[in-house]
C-alpha positions in Angstrom: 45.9 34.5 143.1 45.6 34.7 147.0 46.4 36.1 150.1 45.4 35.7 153.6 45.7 38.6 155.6 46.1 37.9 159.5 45.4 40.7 162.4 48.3 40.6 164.6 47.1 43.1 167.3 46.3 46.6 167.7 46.5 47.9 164.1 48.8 45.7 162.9 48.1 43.0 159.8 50.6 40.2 158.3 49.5 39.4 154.9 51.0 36.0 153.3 50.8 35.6 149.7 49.9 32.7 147.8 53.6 32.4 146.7 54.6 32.2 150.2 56.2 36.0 150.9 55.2 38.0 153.8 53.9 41.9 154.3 53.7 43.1 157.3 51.2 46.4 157.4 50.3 48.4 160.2 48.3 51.3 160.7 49.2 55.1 161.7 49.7 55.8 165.3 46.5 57.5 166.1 44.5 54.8 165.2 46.2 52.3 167.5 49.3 51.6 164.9 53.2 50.9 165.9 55.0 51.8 163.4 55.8 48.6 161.8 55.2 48.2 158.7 53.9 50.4 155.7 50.2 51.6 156.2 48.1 49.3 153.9 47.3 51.9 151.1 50.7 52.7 151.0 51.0 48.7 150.3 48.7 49.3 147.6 50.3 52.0 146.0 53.1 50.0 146.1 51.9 47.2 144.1 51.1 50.1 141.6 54.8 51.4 141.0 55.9 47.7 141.1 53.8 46.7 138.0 54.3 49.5 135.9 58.1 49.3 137.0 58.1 45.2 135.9 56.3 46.1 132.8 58.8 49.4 131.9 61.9 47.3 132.6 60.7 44.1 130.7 59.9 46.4 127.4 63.4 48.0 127.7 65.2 44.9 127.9 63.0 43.4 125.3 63.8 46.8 122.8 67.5 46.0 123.5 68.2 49.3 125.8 71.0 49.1 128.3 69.0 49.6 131.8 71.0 50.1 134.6 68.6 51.4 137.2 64.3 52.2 137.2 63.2 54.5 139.9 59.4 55.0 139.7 58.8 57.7 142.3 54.5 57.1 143.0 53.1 60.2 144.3 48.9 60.3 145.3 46.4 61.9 146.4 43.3 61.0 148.9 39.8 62.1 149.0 39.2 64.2 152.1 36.2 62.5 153.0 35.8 58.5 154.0 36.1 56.2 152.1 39.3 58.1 151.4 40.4 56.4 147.7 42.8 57.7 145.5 41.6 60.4 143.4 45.2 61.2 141.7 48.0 58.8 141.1 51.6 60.1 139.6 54.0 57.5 138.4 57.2 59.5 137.2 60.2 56.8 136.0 63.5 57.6 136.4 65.3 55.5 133.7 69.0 55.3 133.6 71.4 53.3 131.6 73.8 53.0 128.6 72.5 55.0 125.0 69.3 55.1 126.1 66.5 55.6 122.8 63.7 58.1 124.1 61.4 56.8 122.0 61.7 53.5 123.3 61.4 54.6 127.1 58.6 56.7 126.1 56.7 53.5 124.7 57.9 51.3 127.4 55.9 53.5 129.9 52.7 54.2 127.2 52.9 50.2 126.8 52.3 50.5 130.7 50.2 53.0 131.0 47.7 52.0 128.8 47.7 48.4 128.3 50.0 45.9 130.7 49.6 47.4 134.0 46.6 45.5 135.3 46.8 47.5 138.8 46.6 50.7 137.4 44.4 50.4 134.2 42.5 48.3 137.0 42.3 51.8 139.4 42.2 54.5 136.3 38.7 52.4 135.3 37.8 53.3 138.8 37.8 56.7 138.4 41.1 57.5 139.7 43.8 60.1 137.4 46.3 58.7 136.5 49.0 60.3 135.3 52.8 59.3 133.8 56.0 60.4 133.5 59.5 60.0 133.1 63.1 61.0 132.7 66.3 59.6 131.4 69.7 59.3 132.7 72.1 58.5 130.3 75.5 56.7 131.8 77.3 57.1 128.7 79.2 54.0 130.0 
């Protein structure tokens, strides 16, 4: 896997991925940023909901449930001093969809949690909390 990660000016950063999509990143206004793109940690953190999202969804449609929507809403928290990591990472899923089995959501997100998700196991080796959550929606459709 690769990507090459171009400055553009000021703050601002294009990274192009090794399958050939673009990100464009920029940094916060007080340290020379424009406002055009999402600041690079919150790129990162990105990539963290994202995976576990993929992984939740996959498991659901492989258990047979009747997803209609995943909302993983990715809440952090940064150390105070520099390098400012992420000390705290929140993942709560919003699952909605047809009959949904609460077991089965609850294991799609453990699944996750604790053995597919390569960016977060990959961060909670690191020292940073990672906690999970979720909810259910049922459409009764």
């Amino acid at each position: 896997m690769q990507v090459s990660v171009t400055w553009r000016g000021d703050a601002s950063f294009s990274a192009k991925t090794g399958s050939g999509h673009e990100v464009l990143m920029d940094g916060p206004p007080d340290h020379g940023g424009q406002n055009q793109g999402p600041r690079p940690m919150e790129t990162l953190l990105s990539g963290v909901g994202g995976c576990s999202s993929f992984d939740v969804v996959d498991i659901l449609k492989k258990s047979r449930q009747q997803v209609e929507s995943c909302v993983c809403q990715v809440d952090a928290q940064r150390a105070d001093e520099v390098p400012a990591v992420f000390t705290r990472i929140h993942l709560h899923f919003v699952v909605r969809g047809n009959n949904l089995r609460e077991s089965l959501v609850k294991r799609a997100v453990s699944l996750s949690a604790e053995k597919y998700c390569s960016a977060s196991i990959m961060l909670a080796r690191g020292g940073v909390a990672i906690e999970h959550s979720y909810e259910i929606e049922n459409s009764g459709a």
